[in-house]
C-alpha positions as CSV (number, residue, x, y, z in Angstrom):
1,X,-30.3,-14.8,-69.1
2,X,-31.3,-16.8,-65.8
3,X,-31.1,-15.6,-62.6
4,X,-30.4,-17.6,-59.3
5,X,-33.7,-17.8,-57.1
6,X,-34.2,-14.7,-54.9
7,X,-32.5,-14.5,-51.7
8,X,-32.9,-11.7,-49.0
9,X,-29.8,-9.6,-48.0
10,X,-28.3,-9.3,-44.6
11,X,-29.7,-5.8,-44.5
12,X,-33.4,-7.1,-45.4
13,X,-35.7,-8.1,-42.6
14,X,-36.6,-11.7,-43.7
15,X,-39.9,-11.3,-42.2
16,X,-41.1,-8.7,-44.5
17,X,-44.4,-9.5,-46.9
18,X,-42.7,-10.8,-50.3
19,X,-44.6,-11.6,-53.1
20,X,-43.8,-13.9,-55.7
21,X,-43.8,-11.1,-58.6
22,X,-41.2,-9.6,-56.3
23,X,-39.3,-12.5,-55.1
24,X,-38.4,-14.0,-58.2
25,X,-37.2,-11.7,-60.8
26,X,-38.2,-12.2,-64.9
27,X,-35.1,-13.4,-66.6
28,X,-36.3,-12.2,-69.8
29,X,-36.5,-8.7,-68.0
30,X,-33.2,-7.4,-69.7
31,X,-34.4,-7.7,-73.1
32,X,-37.8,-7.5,-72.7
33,X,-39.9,-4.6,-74.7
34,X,-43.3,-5.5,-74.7
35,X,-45.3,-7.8,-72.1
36,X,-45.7,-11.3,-73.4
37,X,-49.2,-12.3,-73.2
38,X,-50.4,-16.1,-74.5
39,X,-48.8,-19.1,-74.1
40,X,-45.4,-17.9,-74.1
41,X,-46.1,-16.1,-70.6
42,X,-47.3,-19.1,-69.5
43,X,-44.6,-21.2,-70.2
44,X,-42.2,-19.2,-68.4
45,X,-44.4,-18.4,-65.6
46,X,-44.5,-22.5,-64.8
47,X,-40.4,-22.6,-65.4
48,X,-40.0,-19.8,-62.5
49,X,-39.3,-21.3,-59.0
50,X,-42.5,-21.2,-57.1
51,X,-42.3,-19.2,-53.6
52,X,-44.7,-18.3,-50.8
53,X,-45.6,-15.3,-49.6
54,X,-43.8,-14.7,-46.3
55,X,-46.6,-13.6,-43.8
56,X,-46.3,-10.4,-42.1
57,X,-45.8,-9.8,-38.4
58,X,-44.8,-6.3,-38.0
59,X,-44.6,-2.8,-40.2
60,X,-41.3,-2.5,-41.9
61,X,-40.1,0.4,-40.3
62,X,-41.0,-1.4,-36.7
63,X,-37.6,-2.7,-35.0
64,X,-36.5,-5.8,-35.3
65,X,-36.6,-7.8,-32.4
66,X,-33.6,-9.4,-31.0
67,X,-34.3,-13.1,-31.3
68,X,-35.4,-12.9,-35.0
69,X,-32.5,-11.3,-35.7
70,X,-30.1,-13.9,-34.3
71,X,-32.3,-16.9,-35.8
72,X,-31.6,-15.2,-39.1
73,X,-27.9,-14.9,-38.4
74,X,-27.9,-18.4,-37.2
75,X,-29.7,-19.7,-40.6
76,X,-27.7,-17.3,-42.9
77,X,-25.6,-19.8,-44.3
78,X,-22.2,-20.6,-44.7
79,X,-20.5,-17.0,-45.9
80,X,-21.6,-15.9,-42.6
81,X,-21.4,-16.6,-38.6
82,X,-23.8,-16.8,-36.2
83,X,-23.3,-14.2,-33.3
84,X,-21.6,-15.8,-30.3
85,X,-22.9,-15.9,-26.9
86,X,-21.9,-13.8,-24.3
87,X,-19.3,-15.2,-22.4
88,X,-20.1,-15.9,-18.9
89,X,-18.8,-14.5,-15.9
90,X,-15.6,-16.2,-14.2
91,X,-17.0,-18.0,-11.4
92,X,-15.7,-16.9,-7.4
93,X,-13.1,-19.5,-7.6
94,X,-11.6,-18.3,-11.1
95,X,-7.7,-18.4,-10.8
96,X,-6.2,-15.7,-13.5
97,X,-3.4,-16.5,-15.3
98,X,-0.4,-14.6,-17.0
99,X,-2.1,-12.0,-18.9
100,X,-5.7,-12.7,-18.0
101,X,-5.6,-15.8,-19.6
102,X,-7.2,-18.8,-17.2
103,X,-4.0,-20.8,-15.4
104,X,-2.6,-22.3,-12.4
105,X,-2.0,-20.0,-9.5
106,X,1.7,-19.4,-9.9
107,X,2.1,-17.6,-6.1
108,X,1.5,-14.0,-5.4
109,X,4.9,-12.8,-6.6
110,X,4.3,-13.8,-10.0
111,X,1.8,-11.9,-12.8
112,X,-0.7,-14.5,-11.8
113,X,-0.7,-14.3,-8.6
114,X,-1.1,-10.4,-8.8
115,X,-4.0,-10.7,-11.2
116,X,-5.5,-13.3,-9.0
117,X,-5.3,-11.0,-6.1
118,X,-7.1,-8.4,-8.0
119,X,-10.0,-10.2,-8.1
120,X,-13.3,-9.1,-6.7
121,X,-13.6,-11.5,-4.4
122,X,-9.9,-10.4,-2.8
123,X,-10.3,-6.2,-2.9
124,X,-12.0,-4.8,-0.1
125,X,-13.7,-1.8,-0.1
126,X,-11.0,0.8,1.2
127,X,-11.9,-0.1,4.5
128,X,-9.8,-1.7,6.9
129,X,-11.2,-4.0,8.8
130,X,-11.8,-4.1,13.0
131,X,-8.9,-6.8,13.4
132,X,-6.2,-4.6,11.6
133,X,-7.5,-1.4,13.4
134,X,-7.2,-2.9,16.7
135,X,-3.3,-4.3,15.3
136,X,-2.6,-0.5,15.1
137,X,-4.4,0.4,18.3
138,X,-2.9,-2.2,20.6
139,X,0.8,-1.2,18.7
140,X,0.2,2.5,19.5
141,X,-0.9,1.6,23.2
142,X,2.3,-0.1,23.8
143,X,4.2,2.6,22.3
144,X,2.7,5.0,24.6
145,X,2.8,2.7,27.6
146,X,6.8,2.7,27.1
147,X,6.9,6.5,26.0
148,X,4.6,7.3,29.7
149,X,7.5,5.4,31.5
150,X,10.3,6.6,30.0
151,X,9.3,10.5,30.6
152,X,7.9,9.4,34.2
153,X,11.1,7.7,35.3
154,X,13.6,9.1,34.1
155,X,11.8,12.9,34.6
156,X,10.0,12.8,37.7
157,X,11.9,9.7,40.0
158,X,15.2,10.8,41.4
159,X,16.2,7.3,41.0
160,X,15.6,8.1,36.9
161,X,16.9,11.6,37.3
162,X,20.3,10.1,38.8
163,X,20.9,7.5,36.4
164,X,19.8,9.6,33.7
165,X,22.7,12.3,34.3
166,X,25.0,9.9,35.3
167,X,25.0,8.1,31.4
168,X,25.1,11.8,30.5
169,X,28.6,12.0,32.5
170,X,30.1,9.0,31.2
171,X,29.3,10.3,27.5
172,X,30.3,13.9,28.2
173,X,33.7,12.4,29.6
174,X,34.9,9.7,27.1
175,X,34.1,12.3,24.2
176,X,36.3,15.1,25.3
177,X,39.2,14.4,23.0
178,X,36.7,15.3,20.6
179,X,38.0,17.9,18.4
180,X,35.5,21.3,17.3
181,X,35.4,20.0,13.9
182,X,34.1,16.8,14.8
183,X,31.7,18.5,16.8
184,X,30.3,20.3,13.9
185,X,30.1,17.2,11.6
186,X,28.0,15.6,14.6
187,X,25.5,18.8,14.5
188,X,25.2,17.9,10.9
189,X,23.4,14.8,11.0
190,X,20.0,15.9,11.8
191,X,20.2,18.0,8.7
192,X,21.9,15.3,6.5
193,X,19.2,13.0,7.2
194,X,16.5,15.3,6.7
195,X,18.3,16.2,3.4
196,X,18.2,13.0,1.8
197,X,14.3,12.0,3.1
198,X,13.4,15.7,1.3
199,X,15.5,14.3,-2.0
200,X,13.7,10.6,-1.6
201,X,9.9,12.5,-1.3
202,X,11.2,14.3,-4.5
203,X,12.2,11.3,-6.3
204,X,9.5,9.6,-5.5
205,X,6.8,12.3,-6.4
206,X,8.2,12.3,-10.0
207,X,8.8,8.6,-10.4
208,X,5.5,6.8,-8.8
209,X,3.4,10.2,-8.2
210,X,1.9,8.8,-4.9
211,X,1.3,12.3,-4.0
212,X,-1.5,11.1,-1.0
213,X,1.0,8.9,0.7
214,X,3.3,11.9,0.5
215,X,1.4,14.4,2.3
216,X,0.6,11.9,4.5
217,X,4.0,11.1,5.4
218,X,4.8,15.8,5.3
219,X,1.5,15.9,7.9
220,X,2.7,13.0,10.6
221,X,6.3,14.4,10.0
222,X,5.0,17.8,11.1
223,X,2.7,16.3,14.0
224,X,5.8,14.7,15.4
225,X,8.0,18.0,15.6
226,X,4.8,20.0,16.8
227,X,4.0,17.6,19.6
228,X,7.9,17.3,19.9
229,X,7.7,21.1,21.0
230,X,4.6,21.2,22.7
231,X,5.4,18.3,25.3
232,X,8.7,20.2,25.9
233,X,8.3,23.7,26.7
234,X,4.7,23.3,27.6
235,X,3.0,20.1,28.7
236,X,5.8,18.7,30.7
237,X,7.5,19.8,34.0
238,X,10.7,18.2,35.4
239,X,10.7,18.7,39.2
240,X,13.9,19.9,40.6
241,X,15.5,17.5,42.8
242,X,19.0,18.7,43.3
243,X,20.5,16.0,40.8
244,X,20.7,17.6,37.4
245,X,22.1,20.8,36.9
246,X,19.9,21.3,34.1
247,X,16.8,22.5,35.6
248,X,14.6,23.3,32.5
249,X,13.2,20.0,30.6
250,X,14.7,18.9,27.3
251,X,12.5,16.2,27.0
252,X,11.9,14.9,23.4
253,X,15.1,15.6,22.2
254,X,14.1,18.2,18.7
255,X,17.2,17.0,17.0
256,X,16.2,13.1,17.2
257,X,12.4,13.9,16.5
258,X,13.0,15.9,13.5
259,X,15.7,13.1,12.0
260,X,13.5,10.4,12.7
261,X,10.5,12.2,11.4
262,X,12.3,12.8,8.2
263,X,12.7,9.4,7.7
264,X,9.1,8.7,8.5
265,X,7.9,11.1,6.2
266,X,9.8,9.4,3.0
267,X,8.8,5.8,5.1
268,X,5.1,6.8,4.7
269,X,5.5,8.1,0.7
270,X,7.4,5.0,-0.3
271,X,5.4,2.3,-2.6
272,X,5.1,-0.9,-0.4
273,X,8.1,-3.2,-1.1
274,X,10.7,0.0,-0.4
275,X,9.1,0.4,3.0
276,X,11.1,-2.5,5.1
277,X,14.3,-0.8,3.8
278,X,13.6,2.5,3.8
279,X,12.5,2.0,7.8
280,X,15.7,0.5,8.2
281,X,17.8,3.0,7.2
282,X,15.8,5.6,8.7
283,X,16.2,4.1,12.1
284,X,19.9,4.3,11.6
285,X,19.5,7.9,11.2
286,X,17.7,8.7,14.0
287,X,20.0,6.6,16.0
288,X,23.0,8.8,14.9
289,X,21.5,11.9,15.3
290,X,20.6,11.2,18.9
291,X,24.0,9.9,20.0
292,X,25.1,13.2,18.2
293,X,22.8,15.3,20.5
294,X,24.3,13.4,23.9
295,X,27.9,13.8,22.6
296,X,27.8,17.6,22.0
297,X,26.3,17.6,25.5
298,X,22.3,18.7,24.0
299,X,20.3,15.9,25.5
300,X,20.6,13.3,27.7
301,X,19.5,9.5,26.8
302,X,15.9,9.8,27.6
303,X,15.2,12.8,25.8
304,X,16.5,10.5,22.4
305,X,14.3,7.2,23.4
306,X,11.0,9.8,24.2
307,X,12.0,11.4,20.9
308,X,11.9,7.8,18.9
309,X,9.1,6.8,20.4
310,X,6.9,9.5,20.1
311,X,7.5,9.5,16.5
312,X,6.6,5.9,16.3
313,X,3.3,6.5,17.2
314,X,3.1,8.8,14.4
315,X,4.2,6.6,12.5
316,X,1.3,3.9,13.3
317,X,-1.2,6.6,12.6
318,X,0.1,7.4,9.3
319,X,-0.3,3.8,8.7
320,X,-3.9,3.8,9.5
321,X,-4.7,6.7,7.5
322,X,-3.0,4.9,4.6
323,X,-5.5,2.0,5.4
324,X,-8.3,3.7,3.8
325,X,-6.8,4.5,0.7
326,X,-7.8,2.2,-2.1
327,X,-3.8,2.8,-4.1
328,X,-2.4,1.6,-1.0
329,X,-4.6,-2.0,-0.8
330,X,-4.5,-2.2,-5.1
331,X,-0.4,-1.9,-4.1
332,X,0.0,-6.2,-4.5
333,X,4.1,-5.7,-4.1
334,X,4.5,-8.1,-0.9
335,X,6.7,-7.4,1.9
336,X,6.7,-10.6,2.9
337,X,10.3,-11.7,2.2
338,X,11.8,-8.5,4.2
339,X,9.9,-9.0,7.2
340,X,10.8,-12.6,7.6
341,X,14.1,-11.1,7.7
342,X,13.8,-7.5,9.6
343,X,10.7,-8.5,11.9
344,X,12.4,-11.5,13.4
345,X,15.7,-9.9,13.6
346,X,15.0,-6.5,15.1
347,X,12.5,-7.8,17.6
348,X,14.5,-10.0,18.9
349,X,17.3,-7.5,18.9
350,X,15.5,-5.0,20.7
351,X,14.2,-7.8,23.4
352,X,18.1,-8.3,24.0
353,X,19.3,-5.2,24.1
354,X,16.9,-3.6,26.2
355,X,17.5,-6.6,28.8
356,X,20.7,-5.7,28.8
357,X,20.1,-2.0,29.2
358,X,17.6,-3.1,32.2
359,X,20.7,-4.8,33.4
360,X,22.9,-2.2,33.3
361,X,20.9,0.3,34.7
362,X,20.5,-2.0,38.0
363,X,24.6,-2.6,38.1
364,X,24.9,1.7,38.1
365,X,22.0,1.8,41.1
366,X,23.5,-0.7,43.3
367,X,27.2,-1.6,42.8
368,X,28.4,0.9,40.1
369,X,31.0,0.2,37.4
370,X,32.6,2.9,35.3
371,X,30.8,2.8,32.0
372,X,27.8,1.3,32.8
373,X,25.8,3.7,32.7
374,X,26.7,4.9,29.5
375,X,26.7,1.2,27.6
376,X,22.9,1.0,29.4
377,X,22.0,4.3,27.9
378,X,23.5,3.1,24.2
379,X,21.7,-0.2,24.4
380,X,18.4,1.4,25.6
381,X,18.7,3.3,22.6
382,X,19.2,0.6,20.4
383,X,16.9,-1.4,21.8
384,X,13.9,1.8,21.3
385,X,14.8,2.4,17.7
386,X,14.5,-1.9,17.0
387,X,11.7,-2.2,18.6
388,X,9.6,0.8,16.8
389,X,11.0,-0.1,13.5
390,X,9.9,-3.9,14.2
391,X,6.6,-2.6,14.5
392,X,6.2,-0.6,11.7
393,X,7.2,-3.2,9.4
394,X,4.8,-5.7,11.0
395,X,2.1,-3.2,10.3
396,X,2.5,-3.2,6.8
397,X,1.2,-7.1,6.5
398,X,-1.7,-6.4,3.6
399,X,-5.5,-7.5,4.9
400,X,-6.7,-8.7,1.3
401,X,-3.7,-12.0,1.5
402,X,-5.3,-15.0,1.7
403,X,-3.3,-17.1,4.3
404,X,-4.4,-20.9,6.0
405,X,-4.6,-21.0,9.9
406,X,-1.3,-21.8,10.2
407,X,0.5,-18.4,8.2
408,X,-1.5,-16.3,10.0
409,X,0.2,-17.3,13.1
410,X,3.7,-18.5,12.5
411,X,4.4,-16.5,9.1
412,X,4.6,-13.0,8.4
C-alpha cells in the first residue's frame, strides 16, 4: 500500500532533527519479511518523496519557545486556526455598551451608562476629594452657626427667654380641650417613629446587606442622643431671669432628637436612590414628635429646632464617613431626579417659612397679636426641619458624575 508523505503532528515540535529514513515511511513495510537488496531497493528508494533533514536548534526535551510555536500554528494548515492576538485594551475614551458590548452612551440611568461609569477612568479611589469635604464642612458650619443662636437666644437673652415661653402659652392654651387619650397617642410618636426606622434597618439588613452603612447610621444615631443628653444636663446652663417658670434647661428636646435620629439612622443604611425619600419622611417624623413634646407641655419650641439641628450635623458626618467607603461610590443609582424635586422645593420652603417665623417673632416683641407667637414657633419649626433635610439631600450628589460647567452650577 502507499502512504501519504510524512507530516508532523500538532503535538511534534517541527524543529526536531528528522531524517529521511524516518520521515517517509516504507510502504512495502506491512508486508515486508526480508530486506530487499538489488535493484528492487533501488527502485523504490527513487519513487519515495525526497525530504531534508530539518536542522536542529534545541534538545527535544528543551521548551518550545513562544514564537515558534505560533509560526507553526499559523502554517498548520487549513484543519486548524492560528491563535488570535490578544485583544487590546479599551482606550480612556471607551464608552460601554449594554452588556459590555461597545455602544453609544445611552445616559447614566440606562445599563450603559452604569457600565460606562464603572470605568477606570470614572472610580476614585475611596477617597473623597477636598472640594466635597469642604461641601460637608461649610454644611456642618452653617448648621452649627444656626444651632449656637438658637440655644444663645432663645436660652440666655431675656428677649429669647420671653418669646420662647410666650409660644409655649399660646400652645399650652389652644390645646386644652385635648382629651387624656389624645395625649397618650401624642407621647407615642417618638416610639412609633423609632419603630418603623428599627423595622426599615431590618429590612434592609436582609434585603441589600449594607451592613457598614448600617452601623454607621446605629453609631451617629447614638452620638445624637448622647450629645442630646450631655448638652442638657451638663454642658448648658439657662440663667434665671424671672421669665420662665421652668428653671432647669430642657434644651435639645430627647423626644425630637431620638425621632429624628431614628430616621437618620435608617436615612444613613438606605442604598442611594431611597435616601431623598426616606429623608423626607423622616423629617415629617421629627416634626410630629416635637409638636407632640410642646403640646403635652414637655418642651418649648427651641428645645425641638436645637434638637433637629443637632441631629443634622450628625447627619453630615455620617455622610462623610460614608465617603470613604468604596460600596457607597460603586452605588451608580442617581438621585438626581429627586433632588431636582426636594432640593429646590424644601430650600426654598424653609427660606419662606423661616422669614415668616422672623416676622412673627418681631409682631409678638413689639405690637403683640394673639397667636403669633405660636404660628412663629410652628413655622420656625418647619422652616429647621426643611432646611436640614435640604441639605442632606444635596450632600448626597456622587463625586465620580461627569457634568460640563454649566450642571455643576445650575443642575443638581
Amino acid at each position: 500500500m502507499v502512504l501519504p508523505p510524512y507530516r508532523a503532528s500538532a503535538d511534534q515540535d517541527p524543529t526536531v532533527v528528522l531524517s529521511p529514513q524516518s520521515a517517509v515511511p516504507d510502504p512495502a513495510a506491512d508486508d515486508a519479511t526480508v530486506p530487499l537488496t538489488g535493484p528492487q531497493a533501488q527502485a523504490r528508494q527513487a519513487a519515495a518523496p525526497q525530504t531534508q533533514p530539518i536542522q536542529a536548534t534545541r534538545p527535544l526535551s528543551a521548551p518550545r519557545p513562544a514564537a515558534a510555536k505560533t509560526s507553526y500554528q499559523a502554517q498548520a494548515g487549513p484543519n486548524r486556526q492560528a491563535q488570535a492576538p490578544l485583544r487590546p485594551a479599551p482606550a480612556a475614551g471607551f464608552q460601554a455598551g449594554y452588556r459590555g458590548q461597545p455602544g453609544p452612551y445611552r445616559g447614566e440611568n440606562s445599563p450603559s451608562g452604569r457600565l460606562h461609569m464603572l470605568a477606570p477612568s470614572h472610580i476614585r479611589q475611596t477617597r473623597p476629594s477636598l472640594w466635597i469635604l469642604l461641601q460637608h464642612f461649610f454644611s456642618a458650619g452653617v448648621l452649627f452657626a444656626l444651632l449656637y443662636s438658637t440655644l444663645s437666644f432663645f436660652l440666655t437673652t431675656e428677649r429669647g427667654q420671653r418669646l420662647d415661653e410666650v409660644a409655649f402659652q399660646e400652645f399650652s392654651y389652644q390645646f386644652l380641650t385635648y382629651t387624656e387619650q389624645t395625649s397618650q397617642l401624642l407621647d407615642l410618636v417618638p416610639a412609633t417613629g423609632a419603630l418603623a426606622a428599627g423595622i426599615g434597618l431590618v429590612f434592609i439588613l436582609v434585603w441589600k446587606h449594607r451592613f457598614v452603612p448600617a452601623l454607621v447610621g446605629l453609631a451617629m444615631a447614638v452620638g445624637a442622643n448622647v450629645s442630646t443628653q450631655l448638652l442638657k444636663n451638663f454642658f448648658l446652663v439657662k440663667p434665671n431671669l424671672g421669665i420662665q417658670e421652668a428653671l432647669g434647661n430642657s434644651a435639645p428636646s430627647g423626644h425630637t432628637t431620638f425621632a429624628a435620629a431614628a430616621g437618620l439612622a435608617l436615612f444613613l443604611a438606605s442604598p442611594k436612590r431611597f435616601r431623598p425619600s426616606v429623608a423626607f419622611f423622616g423629617m415629617l417624623i421629627a416634626m410630629a414628635a416635637g409638636y407632640s413634646t410642646i403640646i403635652n407641655g414637655w418642651h418649648r419650641p427651641a428645645d425641638v429646632v436645637s434638637a433637629i439641628l443637632l441631629t443634622g450635623l450628625w447627619g453630615i458626618l455620617g455622610l462623610v464617613i460614608l465617603r470613604f467607603l468604596r460600596s457607597e461610590e460603586l452605588d451608580m443609582n442617581s438621585t438626581q431626579r429627586s433632588g431636582l424635586i426636594l432640593v429646590p422645593l424644601l430650600s426654598i420652603t424653609s427660606f419662606f417659612v423661616g422669614f415668616c417665623a422672623l416676622a412673627l417673632y418681631w409682631i409678638t416683641d413689639t405690637n403683640p397679636i394673639p397667636g403669633s407667637a405660636s404660628v412663629a414657633a410652628i413655622c420656625l419649626i418647619i422652616a429647621t426641619a426643611t432646611f436640614t433635610t435640604s441639605v442632606l439631600i444635596a450632600l448626597l450628589r456622587p463625586q465620580n458624575k461627569q457634568r460640563s460647567a454649566y450642571r455643576k452650577v445650575w443642575a443638581y
